[in-house]
C-alpha positions as CSV (number, residue, x, y, z in Angstrom):
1,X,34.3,15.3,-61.4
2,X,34.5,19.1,-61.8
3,X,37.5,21.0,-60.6
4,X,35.4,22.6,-57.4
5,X,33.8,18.7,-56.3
6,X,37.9,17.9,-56.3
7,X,38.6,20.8,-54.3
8,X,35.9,19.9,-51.6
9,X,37.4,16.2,-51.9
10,X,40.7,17.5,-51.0
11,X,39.7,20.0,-48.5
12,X,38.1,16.9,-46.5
13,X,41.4,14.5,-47.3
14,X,43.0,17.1,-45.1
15,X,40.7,17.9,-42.8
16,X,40.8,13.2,-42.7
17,X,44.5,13.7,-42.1
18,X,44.8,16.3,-39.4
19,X,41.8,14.3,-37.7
20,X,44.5,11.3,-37.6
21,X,47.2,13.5,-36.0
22,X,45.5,14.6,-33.3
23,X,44.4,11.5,-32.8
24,X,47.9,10.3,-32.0
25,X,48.8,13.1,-29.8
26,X,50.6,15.0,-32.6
27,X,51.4,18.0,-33.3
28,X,49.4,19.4,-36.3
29,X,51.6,21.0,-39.3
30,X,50.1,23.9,-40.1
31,X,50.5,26.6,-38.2
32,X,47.9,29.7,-38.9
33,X,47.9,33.1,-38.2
34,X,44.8,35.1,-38.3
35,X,43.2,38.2,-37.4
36,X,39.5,38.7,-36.4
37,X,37.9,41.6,-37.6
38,X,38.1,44.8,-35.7
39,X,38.9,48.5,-36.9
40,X,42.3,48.9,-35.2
41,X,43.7,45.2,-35.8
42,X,47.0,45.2,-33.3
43,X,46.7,41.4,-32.3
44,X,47.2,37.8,-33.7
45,X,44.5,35.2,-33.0
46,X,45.1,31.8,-33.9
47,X,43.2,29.5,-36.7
48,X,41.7,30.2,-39.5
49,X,38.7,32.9,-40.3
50,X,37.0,34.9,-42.7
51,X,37.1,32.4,-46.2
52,X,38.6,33.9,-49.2
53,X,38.6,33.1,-52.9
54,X,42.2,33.5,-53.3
55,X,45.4,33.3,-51.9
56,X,49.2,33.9,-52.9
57,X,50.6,30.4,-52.2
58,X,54.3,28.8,-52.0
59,X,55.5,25.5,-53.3
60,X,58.4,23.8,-53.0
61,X,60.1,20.2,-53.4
62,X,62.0,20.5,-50.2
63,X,65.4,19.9,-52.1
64,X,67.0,23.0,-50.4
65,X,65.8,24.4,-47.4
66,X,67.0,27.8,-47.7
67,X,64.5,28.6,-51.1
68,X,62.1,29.3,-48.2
69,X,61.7,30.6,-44.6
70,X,59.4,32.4,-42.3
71,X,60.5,35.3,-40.0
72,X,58.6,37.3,-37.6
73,X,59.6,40.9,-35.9
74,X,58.1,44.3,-34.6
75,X,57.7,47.7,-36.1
76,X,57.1,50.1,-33.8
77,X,55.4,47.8,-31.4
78,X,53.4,45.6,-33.9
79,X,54.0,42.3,-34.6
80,X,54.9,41.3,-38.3
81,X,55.4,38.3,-40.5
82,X,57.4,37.5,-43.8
83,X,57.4,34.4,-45.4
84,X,60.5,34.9,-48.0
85,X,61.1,33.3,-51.4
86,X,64.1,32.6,-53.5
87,X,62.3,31.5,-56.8
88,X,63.6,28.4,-59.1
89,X,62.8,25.2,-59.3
90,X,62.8,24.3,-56.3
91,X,60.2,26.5,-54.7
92,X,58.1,28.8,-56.4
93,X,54.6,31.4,-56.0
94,X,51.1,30.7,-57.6
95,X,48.1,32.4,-57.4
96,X,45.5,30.3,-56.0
97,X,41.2,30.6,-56.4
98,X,38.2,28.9,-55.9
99,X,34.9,30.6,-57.4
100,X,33.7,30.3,-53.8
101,X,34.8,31.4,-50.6
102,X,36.4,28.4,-49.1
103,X,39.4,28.9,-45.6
104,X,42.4,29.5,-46.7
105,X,44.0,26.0,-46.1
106,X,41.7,24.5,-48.8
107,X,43.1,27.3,-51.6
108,X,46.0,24.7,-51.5
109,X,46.2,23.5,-55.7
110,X,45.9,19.7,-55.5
111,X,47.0,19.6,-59.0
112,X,50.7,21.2,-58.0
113,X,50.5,18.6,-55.3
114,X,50.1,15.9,-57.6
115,X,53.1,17.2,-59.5
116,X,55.4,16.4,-56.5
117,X,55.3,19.6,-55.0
118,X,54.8,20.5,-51.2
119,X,52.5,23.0,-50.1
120,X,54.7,25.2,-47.8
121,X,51.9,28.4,-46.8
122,X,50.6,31.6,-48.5
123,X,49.0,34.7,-47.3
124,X,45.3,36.1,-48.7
125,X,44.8,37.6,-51.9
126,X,42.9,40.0,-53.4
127,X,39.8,42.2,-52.8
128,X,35.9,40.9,-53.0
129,X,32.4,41.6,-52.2
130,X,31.4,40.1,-49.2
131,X,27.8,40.6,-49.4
132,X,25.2,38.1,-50.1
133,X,25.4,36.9,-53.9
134,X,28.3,38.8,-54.6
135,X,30.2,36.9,-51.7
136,X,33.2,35.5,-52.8
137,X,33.7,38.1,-56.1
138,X,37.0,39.0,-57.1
139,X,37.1,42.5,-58.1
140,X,39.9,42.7,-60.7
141,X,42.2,39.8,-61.8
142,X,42.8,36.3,-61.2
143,X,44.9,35.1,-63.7
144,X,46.3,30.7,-63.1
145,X,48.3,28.4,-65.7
146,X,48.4,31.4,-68.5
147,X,44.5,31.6,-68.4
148,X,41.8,33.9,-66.4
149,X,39.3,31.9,-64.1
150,X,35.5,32.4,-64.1
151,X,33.2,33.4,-61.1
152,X,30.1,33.0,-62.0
153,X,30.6,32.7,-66.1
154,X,32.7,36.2,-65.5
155,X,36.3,36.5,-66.4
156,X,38.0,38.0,-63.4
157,X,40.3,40.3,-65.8
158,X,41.6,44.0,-64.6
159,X,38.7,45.2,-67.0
160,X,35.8,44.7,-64.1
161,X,35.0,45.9,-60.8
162,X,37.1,49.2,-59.2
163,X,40.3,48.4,-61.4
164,X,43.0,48.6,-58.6
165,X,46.3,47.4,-59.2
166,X,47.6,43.8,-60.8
167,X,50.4,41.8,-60.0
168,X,51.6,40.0,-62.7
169,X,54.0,36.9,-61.5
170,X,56.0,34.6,-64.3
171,X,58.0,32.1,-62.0
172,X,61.0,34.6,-61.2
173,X,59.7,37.8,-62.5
174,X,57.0,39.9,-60.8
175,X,55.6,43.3,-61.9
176,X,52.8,45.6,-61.4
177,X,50.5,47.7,-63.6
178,X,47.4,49.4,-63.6
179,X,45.0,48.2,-66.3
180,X,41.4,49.0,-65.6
181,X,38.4,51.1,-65.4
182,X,38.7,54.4,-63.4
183,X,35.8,57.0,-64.0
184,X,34.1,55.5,-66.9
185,X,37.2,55.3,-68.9
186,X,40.3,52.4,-69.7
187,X,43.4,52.9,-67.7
188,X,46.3,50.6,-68.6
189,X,50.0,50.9,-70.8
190,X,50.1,52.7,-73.8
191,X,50.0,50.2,-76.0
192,X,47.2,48.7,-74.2
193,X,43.3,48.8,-75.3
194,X,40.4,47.6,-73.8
195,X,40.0,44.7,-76.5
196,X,43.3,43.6,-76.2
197,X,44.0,44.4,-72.3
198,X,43.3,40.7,-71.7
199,X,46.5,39.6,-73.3
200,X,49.3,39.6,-70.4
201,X,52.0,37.0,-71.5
202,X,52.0,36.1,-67.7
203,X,51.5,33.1,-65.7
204,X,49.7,34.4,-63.0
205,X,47.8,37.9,-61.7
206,X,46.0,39.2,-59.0
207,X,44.6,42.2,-58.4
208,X,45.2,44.3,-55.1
209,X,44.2,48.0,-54.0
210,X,47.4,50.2,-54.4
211,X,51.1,50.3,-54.7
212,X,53.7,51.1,-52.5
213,X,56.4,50.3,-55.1
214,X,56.7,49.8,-58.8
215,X,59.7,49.3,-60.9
216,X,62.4,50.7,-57.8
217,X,60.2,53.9,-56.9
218,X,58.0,54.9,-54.3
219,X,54.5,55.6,-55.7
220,X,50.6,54.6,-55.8
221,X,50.0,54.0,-59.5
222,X,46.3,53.7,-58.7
223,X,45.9,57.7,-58.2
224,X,44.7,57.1,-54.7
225,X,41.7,55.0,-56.3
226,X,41.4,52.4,-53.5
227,X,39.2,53.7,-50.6
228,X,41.3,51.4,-48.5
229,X,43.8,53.8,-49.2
230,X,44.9,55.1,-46.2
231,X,43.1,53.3,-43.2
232,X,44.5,52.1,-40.2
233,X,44.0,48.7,-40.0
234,X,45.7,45.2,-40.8
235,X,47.4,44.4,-44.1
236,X,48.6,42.1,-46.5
237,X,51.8,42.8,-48.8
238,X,52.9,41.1,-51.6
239,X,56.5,42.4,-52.8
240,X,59.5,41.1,-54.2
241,X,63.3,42.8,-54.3
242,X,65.5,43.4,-57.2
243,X,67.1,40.2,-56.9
244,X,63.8,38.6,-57.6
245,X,62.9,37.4,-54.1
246,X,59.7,37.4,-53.0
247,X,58.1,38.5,-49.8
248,X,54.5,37.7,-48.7
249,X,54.0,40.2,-45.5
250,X,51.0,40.1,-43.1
251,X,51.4,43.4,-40.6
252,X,48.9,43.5,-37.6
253,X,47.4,46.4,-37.3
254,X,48.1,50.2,-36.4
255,X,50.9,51.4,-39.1
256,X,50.6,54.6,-40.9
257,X,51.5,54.6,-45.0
258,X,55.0,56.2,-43.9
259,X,55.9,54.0,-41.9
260,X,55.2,50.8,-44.0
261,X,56.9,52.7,-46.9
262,X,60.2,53.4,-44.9
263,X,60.0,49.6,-43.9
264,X,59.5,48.2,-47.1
265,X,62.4,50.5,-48.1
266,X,64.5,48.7,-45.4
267,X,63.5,45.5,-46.5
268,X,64.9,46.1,-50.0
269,X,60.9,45.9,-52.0
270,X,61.6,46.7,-55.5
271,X,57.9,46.2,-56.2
272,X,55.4,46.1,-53.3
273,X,51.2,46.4,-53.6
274,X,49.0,46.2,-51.0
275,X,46.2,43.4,-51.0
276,X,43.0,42.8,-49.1
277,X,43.7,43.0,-45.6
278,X,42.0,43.5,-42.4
279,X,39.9,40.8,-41.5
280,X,40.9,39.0,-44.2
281,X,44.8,39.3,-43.3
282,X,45.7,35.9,-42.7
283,X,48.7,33.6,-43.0
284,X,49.6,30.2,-42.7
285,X,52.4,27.9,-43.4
286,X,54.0,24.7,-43.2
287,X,56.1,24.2,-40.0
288,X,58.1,21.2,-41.8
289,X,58.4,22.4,-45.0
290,X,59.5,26.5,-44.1
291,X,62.2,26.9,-42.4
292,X,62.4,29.7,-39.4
293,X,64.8,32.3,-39.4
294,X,65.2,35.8,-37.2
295,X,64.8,39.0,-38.9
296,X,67.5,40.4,-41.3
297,X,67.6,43.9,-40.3
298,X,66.7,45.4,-36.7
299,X,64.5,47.6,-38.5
300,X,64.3,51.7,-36.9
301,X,61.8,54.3,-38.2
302,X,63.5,56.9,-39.6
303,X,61.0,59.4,-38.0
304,X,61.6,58.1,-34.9
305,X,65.4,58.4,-34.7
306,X,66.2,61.1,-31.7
307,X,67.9,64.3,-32.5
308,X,71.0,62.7,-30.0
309,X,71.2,60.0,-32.2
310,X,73.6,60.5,-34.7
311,X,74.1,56.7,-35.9
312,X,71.8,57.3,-38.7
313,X,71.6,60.1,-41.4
314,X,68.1,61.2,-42.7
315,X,69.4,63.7,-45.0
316,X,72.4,65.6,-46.7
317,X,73.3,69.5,-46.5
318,X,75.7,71.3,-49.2
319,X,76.9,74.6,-48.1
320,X,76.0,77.3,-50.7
321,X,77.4,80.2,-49.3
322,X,80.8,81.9,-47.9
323,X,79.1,83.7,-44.7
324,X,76.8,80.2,-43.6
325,X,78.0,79.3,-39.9
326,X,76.6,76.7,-37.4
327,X,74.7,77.5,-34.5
328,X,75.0,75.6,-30.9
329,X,71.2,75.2,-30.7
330,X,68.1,75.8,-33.4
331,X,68.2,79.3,-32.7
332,X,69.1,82.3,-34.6
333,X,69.8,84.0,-31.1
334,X,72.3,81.1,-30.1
335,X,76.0,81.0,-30.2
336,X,78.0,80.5,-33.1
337,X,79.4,76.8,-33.2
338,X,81.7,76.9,-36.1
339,X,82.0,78.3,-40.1
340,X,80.4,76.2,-42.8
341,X,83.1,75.4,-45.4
342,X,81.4,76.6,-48.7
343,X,81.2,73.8,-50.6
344,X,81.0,70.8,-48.6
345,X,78.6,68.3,-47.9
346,X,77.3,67.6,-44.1
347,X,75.0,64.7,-43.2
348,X,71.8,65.9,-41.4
349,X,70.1,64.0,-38.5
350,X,67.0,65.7,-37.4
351,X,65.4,68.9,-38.4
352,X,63.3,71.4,-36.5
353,X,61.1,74.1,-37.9
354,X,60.4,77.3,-35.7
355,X,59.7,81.3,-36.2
356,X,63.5,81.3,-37.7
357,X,62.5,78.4,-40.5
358,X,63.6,75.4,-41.2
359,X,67.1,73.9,-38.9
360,X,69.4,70.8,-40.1
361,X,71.5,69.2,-37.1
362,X,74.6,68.0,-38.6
363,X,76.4,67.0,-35.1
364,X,75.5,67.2,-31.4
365,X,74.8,71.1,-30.9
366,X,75.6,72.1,-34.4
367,X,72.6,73.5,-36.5
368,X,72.2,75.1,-39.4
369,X,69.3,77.2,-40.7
370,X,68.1,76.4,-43.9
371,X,67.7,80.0,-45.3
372,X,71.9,80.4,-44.6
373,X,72.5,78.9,-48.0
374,X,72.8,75.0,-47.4
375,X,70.4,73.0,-50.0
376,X,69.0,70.1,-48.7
377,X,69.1,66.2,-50.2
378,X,66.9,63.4,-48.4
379,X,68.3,60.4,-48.1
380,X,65.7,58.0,-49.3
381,X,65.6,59.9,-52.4
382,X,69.1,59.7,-52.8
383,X,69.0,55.7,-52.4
384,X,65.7,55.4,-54.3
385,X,67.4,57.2,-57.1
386,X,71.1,55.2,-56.6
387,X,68.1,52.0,-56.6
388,X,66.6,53.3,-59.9
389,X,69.9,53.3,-61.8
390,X,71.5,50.3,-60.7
391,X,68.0,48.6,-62.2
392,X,68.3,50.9,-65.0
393,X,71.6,49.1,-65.4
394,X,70.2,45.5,-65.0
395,X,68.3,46.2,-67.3
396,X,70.1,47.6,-70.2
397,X,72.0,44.3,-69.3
398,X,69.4,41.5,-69.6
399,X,68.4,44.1,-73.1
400,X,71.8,43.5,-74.3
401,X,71.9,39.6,-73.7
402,X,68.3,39.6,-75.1
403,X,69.7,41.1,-78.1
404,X,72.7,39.0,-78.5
405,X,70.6,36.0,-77.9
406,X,68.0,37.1,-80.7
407,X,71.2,38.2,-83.2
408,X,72.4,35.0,-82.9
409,X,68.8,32.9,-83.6
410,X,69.0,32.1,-87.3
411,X,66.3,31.3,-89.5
412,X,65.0,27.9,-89.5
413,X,65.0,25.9,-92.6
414,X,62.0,26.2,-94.9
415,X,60.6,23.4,-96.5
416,X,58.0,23.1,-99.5
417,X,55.2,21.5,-97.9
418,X,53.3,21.0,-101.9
419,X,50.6,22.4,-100.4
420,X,48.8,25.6,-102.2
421,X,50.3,28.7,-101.5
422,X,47.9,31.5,-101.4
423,X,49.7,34.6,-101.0
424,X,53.2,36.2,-99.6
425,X,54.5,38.2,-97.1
426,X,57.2,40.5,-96.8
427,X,59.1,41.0,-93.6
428,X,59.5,45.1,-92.7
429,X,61.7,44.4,-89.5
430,X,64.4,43.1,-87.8
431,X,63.9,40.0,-85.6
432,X,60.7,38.6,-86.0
433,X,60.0,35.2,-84.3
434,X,58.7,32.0,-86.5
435,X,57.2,29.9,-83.7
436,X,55.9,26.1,-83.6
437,X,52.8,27.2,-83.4
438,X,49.6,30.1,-83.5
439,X,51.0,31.4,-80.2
440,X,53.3,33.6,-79.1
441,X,53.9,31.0,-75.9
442,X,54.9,28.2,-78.5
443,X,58.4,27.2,-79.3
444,X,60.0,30.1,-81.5
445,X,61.8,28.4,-83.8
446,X,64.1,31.1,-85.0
447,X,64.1,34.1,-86.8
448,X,62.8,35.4,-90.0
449,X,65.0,37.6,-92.2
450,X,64.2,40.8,-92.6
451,X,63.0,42.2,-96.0
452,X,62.8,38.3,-97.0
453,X,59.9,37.3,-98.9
454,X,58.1,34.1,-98.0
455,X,55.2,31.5,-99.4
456,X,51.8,31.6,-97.0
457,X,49.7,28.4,-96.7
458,X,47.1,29.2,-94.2
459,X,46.2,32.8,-92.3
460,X,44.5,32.9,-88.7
461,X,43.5,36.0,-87.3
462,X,43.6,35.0,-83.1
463,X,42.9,37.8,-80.8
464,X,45.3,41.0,-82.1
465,X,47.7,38.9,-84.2
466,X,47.6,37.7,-87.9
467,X,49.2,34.6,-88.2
468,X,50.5,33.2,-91.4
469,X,51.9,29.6,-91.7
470,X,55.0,29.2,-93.7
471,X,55.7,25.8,-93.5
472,X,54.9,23.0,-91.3
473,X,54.0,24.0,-87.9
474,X,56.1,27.3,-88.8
475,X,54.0,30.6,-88.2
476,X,54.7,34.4,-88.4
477,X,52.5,36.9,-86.0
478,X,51.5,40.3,-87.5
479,X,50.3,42.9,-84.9
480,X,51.4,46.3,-86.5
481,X,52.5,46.1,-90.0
482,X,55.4,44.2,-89.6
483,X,54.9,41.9,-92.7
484,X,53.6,43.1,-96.0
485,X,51.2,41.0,-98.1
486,X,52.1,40.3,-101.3
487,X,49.2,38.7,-103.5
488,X,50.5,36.3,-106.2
489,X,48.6,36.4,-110.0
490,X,47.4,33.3,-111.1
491,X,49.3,32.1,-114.3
């Protein structure tokens, strides 16, 4: 039985099951929220809709009920939805396909089922064609289990289709790149090619339409390449903080870009991209397996805040200059309020901009202009920046333990196998991995020693790596000239 006849079978063994519940006047699990398609999307409907190929899904084995949890709030009138993640091995995201459309309930992997995990809910995934043949066509990635699926006899790699964005996800780890076409040409990493783009050492991708945030900073690492970019309707986030959690968000309807930014940026997204969303937004989840919890933050729009309100800074002013004074009101005309001390700092919450330029309020009825001599420092920035080298710091961390850990791998023992040997190969750098087998996901075994010379039995050349064997089940991978051959005369 092929893999899509076993995901009908198991679509209709639930649809079988809810059937019994209902039948006994119980209340059915699953619990969906969906929007139907309009332009400006501001309102939930219940049940399931538009089918989709693929979804971002949540597992879990129900040994710790915080791992995962559902929470719903507003921002600025409109309803939102989080399912949050703490990944381990308890309760973990997948990407999710089927090389047809199918609703979103039946995206569910049986195969992770059958491993003893629970299905706990997911939220749609990427962008497709919705016309006719092409229905059901994911344009850019779907990676599952370490390999790319098929629609059609097509890989669904970044290389096809508009490009976009990927998410790469590798149980805790998450990040985003850009690796695809854009006008004609190859976008991706540096040390990325078209003929070797293919070769993420990642569990899972899927490909969305922009970025909100990549690697701790603010940015759309698409180039604005998405014509969703931009429109007002609803959307689907996938995002995941600094401390690894994830975040599956479904927002209905009505929000510009600045204010999803500022509320991601509450929410604490290290990396965020936006998916397919609006008629396709859709949720659903697992009322016995996700736990419900109220929103962690009582989340205010910084745009929003009232120049009265002085709870919350949107900025910082340093005085420049000896003669710079406050004002009572935006007004060069007004009354002075008091001297700005030259040198000090003043936190700023509101501005105004009239015929005199640009004001700061600093306090109730003290303003500054901007022109005075004050220079100006906005607070999301500030933090972004702050954000930026605390993960700078993480990482030079997990570097340094990565190091330590690789200094301290010795080299395995090599044994004569009798076989012939045909050539040899010296190694040019510092830790190089011998691994169990012609992959770099095998077990590495240890480490070869640098400038070390040793015996080759068999060379296979797989994808962008050389491998040599050196014992039994013992190879070496050669990309950029990190071995050199040495070719032995016969005697």
């Amino acid at each position: 039985m092929g893999k899509s006849s076993v995901s009908k079978l198991f679509a209709k063994m639930i649809a079988a099951a809810a059937a019994v519940v209902l039948a006994f006047g119980m209340t059915k699990p699953v619990q969906a929220e969906l929007l139907t398609w309009h332009y400006n999307e501001r309102t939930r409907a219940p049940g399931l809709g538009r089918n989709i190929p693929t979804a971002i899904n949540v597992y879990t084995d129900g040994a710790y009920d915080i791992d995962v949890t559902h929470e719903r709030g507003f921002i600025s009138g409109v309803q939102y939805d989080i399912i949050r993640v703490i990944p381990n091995e308890h309760a973990f995201v997948q990407v999710d396909y089927s090389p047809y459309p199918v609703g979103m309930g039946e995206l569910a992997d049986w195969e992770t089922i059958s491993r003893g995990y629970s299905y706990a809910g997911g939220i749609n995934g990427g962008y497709f064609s919705n016309t006719e043949y092409e229905y059901g066509r994911p344009v850019g990635a779907v990676r599952r289990h370490n390999a790319w699926t098929y629609w059609n006899g097509i890989e669904n790699t970044p290389s096809y289709g508009t490009g976009y964005a990927t998410a790469y996800i590798d149980g805790e780890d998450m990040w985003i790149r850009y690796h695809g076409w854009m006008w004609n040409d190859w976008y991706g990493d540096d040390s990325w090619h078209w003929w070797t783009g293919y070769l993420i050492n990642a569990e899972y991708g899927i490909s969305g339409s922009f970025t909100y945030f990549v690697d701790g900073v603010q940015q759309d690492i698409t180039g604005g390449a998405s014509g969703y970019h931009y429109q007002n309707r609803a959307i689907t986030i996938l995002a995941q903080k600094a401390n690894n959690e994830y975040m599956l968000i479904t927002i209905f309807g009505g929000l510009s870009d600045e204010t999803l930014i500022n509320f991601l940026y509450e929410l604490g997204a290290y990396d965020a991209i936006r998916m397919d969303g609006g008629g396709s937004t859709q949720m659903i989840y697992e009322t016995d397996v996700i736990r419900e919890v109220l929103p962690e933050l009582a989340w205010t729009r910084l745009s929003q805040i009232d120049p009265g309100n002085f709870s919350e800074e949107i900025g910082y002013v340093s005085v420049k200059k000896d003669d710079a004074v406050f004002h009572l009101s935006p007004s060069i005309n007004s009354i002075k309020a008091s001297d700005a001390v030259k040198g000090e700092t003043y936190p700023v919450y509101s501005s105004e901009e009239n015929e005199d330029g640009l004001w700061y309020c600093v306090a109730e009825n003290t303003w500054i202009l901007s022109e005075a001599g004050v220079s100006y420092s906005d607070r999301l920035s500030l933090e972004q920046a702050a954000r930026r080298e605390r993960w700078a710091g993480i990482e030079a961390e997990r570097a340094a333990l990565a190091r330590a850990e690789r200094d301290a791998m010795n080299e395995p023992e090599i044994i004569d196998t009798g076989e012939e040997v045909i050539m040899g190969i010296e190694i040019n750098t510092e830790g190089l991995y011998i691994y169990s087998d012609k992959s770099v996901n095998s077990d590495v075994l240890g480490q070869a020693i640098e400038n070390k010379t040793y015996n080759v039995y068999e060379v296979k050349s797989i994808d962008q790596y050389i491998w040599y064997r050196i014992g039994s089940y013992m190879w070496i991978a050669d990309a950029d000239g990190q071995v050199s051959v040495k070719l032995y005369e016969e005697e």
